[in-house]
C-alpha positions as CSV (number, residue, x, y, z in Angstrom):
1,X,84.8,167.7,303.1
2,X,88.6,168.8,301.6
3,X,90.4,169.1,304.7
4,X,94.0,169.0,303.9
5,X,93.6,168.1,300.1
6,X,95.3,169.8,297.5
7,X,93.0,170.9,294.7
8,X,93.7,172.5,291.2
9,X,90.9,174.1,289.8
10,X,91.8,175.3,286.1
11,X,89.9,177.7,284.3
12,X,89.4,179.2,287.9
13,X,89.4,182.9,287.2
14,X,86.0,183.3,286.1
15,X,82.4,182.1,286.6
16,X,82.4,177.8,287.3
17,X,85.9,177.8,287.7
18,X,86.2,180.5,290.0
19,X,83.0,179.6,292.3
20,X,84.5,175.6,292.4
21,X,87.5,177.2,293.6
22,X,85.9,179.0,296.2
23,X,84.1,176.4,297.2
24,X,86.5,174.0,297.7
25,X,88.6,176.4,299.9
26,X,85.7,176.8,302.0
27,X,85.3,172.8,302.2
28,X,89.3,173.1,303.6
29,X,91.4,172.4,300.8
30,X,94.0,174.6,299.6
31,X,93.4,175.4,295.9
32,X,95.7,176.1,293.2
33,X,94.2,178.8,291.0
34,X,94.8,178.5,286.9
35,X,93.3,180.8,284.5
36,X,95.5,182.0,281.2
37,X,93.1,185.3,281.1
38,X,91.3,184.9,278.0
39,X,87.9,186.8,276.4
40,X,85.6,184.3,276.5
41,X,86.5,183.7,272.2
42,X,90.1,182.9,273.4
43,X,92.2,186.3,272.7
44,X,94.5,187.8,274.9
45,X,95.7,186.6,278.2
46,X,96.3,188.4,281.8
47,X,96.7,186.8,285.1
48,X,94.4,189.4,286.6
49,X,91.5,186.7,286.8
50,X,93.3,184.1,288.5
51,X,94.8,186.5,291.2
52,X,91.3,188.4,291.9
53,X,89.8,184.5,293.0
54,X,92.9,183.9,295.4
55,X,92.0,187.2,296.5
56,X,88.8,186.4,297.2
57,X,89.9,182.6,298.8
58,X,92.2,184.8,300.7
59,X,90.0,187.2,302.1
60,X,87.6,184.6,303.2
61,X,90.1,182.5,305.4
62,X,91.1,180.1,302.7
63,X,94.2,178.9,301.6
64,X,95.0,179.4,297.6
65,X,97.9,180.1,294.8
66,X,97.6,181.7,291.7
67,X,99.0,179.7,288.5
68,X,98.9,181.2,284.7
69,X,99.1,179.0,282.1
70,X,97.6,177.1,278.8
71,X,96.4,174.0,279.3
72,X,97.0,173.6,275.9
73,X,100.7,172.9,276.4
74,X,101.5,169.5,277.8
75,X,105.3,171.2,279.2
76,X,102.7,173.5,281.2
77,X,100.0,171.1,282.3
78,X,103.6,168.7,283.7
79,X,105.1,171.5,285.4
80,X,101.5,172.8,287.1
81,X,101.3,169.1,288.7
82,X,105.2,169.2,289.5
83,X,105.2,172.8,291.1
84,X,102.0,171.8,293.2
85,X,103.8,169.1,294.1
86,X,106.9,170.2,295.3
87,X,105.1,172.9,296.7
88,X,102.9,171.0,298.7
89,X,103.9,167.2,299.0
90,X,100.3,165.9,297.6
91,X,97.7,166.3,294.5
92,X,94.9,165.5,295.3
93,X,92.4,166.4,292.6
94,X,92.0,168.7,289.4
95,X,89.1,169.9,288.1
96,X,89.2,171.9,284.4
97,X,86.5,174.6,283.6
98,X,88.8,176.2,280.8
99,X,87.0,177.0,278.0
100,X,85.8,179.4,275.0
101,X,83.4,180.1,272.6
102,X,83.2,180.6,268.9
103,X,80.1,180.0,268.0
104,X,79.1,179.4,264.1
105,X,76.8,177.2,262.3
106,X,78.9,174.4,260.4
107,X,78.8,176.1,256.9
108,X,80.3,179.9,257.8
109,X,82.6,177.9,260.9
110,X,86.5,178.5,259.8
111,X,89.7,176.2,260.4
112,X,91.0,178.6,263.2
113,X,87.4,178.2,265.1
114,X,86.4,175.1,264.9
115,X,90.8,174.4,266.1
116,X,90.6,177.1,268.7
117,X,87.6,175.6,270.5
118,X,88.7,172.1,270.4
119,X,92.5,172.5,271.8
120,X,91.2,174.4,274.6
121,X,88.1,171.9,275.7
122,X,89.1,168.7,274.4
123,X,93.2,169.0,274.3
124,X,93.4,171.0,277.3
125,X,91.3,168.3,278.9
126,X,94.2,165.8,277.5
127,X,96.8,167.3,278.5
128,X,95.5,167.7,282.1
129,X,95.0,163.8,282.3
130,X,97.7,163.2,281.0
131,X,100.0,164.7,283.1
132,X,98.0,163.9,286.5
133,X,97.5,160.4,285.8
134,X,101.3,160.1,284.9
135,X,101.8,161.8,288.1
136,X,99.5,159.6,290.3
137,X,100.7,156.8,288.7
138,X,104.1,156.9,289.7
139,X,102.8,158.2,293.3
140,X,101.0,155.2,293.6
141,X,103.6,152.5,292.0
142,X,106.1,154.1,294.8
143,X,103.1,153.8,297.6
144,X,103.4,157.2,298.0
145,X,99.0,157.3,297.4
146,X,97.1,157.2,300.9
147,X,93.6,157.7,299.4
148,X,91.8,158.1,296.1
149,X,92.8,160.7,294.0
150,X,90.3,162.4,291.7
151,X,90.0,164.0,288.1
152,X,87.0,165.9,287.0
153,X,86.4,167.0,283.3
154,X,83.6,169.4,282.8
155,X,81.5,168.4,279.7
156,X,78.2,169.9,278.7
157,X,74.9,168.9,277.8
158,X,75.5,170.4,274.0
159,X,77.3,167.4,273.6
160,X,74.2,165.8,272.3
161,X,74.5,168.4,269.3
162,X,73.0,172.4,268.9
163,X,72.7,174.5,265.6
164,X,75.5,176.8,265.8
165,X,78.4,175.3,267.9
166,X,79.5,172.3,265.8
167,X,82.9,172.7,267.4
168,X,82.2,172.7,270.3
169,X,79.7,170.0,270.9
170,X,82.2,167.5,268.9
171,X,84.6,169.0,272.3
172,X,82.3,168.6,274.9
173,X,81.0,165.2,273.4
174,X,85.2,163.9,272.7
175,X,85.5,165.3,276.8
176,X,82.9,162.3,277.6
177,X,85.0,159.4,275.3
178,X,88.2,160.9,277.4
179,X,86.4,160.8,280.6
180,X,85.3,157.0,280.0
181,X,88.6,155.9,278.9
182,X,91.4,157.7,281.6
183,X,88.5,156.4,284.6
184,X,89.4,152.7,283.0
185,X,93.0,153.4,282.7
186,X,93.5,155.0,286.1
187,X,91.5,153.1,288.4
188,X,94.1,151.0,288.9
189,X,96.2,153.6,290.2
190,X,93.5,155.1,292.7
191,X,92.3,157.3,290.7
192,X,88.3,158.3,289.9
193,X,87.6,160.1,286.6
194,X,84.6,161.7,286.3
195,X,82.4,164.6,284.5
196,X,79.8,167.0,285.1
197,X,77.4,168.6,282.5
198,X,77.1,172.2,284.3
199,X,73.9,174.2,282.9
200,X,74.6,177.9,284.5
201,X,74.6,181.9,283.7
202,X,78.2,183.1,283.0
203,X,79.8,185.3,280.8
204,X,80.1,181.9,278.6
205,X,76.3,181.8,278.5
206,X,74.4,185.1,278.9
207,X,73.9,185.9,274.9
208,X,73.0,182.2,274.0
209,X,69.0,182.4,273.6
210,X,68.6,179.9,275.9
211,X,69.5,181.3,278.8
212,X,67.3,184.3,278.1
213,X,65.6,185.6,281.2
214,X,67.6,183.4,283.5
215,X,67.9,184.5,287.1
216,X,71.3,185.1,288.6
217,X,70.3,183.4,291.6
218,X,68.9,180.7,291.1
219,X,70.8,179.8,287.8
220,X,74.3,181.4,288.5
221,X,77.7,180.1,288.7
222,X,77.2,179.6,292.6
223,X,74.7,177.1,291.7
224,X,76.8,174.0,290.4
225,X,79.9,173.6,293.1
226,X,78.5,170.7,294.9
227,X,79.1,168.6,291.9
228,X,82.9,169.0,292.0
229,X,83.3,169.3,295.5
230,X,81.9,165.9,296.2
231,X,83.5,164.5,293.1
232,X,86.8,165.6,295.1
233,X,85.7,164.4,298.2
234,X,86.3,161.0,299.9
235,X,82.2,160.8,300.0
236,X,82.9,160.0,296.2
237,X,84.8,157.2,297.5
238,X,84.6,154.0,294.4
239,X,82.8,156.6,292.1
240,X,84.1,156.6,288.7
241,X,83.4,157.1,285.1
242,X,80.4,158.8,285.7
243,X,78.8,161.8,284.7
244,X,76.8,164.1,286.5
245,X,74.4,167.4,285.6
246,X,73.3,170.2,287.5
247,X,71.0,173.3,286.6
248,X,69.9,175.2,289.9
249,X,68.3,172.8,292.4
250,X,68.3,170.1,290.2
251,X,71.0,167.2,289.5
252,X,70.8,164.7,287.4
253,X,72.9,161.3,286.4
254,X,73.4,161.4,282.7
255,X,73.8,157.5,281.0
256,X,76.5,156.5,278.5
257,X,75.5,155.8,274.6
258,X,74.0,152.4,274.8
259,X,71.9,150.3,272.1
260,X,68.6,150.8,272.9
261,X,67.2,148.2,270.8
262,X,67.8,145.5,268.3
263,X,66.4,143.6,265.5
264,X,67.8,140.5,263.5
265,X,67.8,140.5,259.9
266,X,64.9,138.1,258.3
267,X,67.7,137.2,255.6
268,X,68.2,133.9,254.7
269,X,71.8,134.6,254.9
270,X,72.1,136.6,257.4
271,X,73.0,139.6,256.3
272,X,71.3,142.7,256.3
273,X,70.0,144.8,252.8
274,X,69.0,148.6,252.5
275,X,65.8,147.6,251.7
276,X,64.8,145.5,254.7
277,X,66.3,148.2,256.9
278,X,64.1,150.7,255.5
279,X,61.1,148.4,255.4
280,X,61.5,147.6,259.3
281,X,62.8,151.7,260.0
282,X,59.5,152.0,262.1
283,X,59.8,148.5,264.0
284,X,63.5,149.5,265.4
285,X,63.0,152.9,265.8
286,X,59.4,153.1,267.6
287,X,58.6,155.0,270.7
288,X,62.3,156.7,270.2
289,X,62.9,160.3,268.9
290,X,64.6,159.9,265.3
291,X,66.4,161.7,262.8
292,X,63.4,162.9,260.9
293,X,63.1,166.8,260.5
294,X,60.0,168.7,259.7
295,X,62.1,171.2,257.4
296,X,59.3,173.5,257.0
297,X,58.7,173.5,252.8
């Protein structure tokens, strides 16, 4: 399905990344490898990670590079698009799985977590945009584009909200509001935007309680590539802004934030009181789940 495509696959060197990455060599495409070679909280770095997958791509048949960087840095994130593409004459999609953890409920959560979990998820997601869609965009303004081009984030389904990681479901949810936007800004330019809510075991994963008891293989890594690879492909042809979950053998497409219902004030001028919302709470919210907490005293 990625014959002759040029795919970077961020956040490569480990679990999602690294089994996207695989995958899409084995669909054909030659895959640039990025992983800075972080623990999973964000110290250190080594480029270990991101040479052990070309390795593996290598060993396989495939075709792949290694590249170590932040995707922090907007000077890196423009020279990984510029150096695959003087390397190879084409970009033809990125995918970013960067991403750590520092897990804290919102009270005991300090300045340097709550930053260090956003810049990676939701500025390293930014900055990768930004420079491929600058890219693109003046590919496509000299008709240099010959076919869609394609940009998946990787969101997650604690975007919705979960006791304990306040930063990063405001990053996961902010990836979603980017994802929207750059798929309206881009598609002009040939360009689909898209994201994926990936539910899987990894080293990112294995002590939440949640995934207590969860199989390896049925729920590991190896389970979510299909997502990204057919994002990438031309089968994805037209498909943008969307958003896209997977957990084992299921997938599922995930709507945007919409109203869901509506009422009109009873005012005689129009305009809505306190009291009249609370006395019409029931009416507008029946039949939906609501902020109401059983707080157990």
């Amino acid at each position: 399905m990625l014959e002759d495509t040029v795919c970077i696959v961020c956040g490569a060197g480990h679990g999602l990344g690294e089994e996207t990455a695989v995958a899409m060599a084995e669909q054909g495409a030659t895959v640039v490898v990025n992983d800075l070679g972080v623990d999973v909280s964000g110290e250190g770095s080594d480029s270990e990670p991101a040479e052990e997958t070309v390795t593996r791509i290598e060993d396989a048949g495939g075709d792949a590079v290694a590249h170590f960087g932040d995707v922090t840095d907007f000077a890196y994130t423009e020279a990984l698009v510029a150096e695959t593409y003087e390397e190879f004459g084409r970009v033809d999609s990125v995918a970013n799985f960067a991403g750590v953890l520092r897990d804290r409920m919102s009270f005991n959560m300090s300045e340097d977590d709550w930053d260090t979990v956003v810049d990676v998820h939701l500025k390293g997601h930014f900055s990768l945009v930004r420079a491929a869609g600058a890219h693109w965009r003046q590919r496509a303004k000299a008709d240099e584009i010959d076919c869609e081009r394609s940009f998946t984030c990787v969101s997650s389904g604690v975007a919705v909200g979960n006791a304990g990681q306040a930063n990063y479901s405001a990053a996961k949810a902010g990836v979603l509001g980017l994802m929207r936007t750059a798929a309206q800004e881009l598609n002009g330019y040939g360009v689909r935007v898209n994201a994926m809510w990936p539910t899987a075991l990894t080293r990112m994963t294995e002590d939440l309680p949640g995934m207590a008891g969860a199989d390896p293989e049925t729920m590991g890594p190896q389970m979510a590539p299909a997502v990204p690879v057919f994002l990438a492909s031309d089968a994805a042809e037209g498909v943008t802004g969307c958003t896209l979950a997977i957990m084992g053998g299921e997938v599922a497409y995930v709507s945007d934030p919409t109203r869901e219902r509506s009422l009109s004030t009873a005012n005689e001028d129009g305009r809505w009181t306190a009291a009249e919302l609370a006395d019409r709470w029931d009416e507008l919210t029946e039949g939906f789940e609501t902020a109401k907490l059983d707080r157990g005293y």
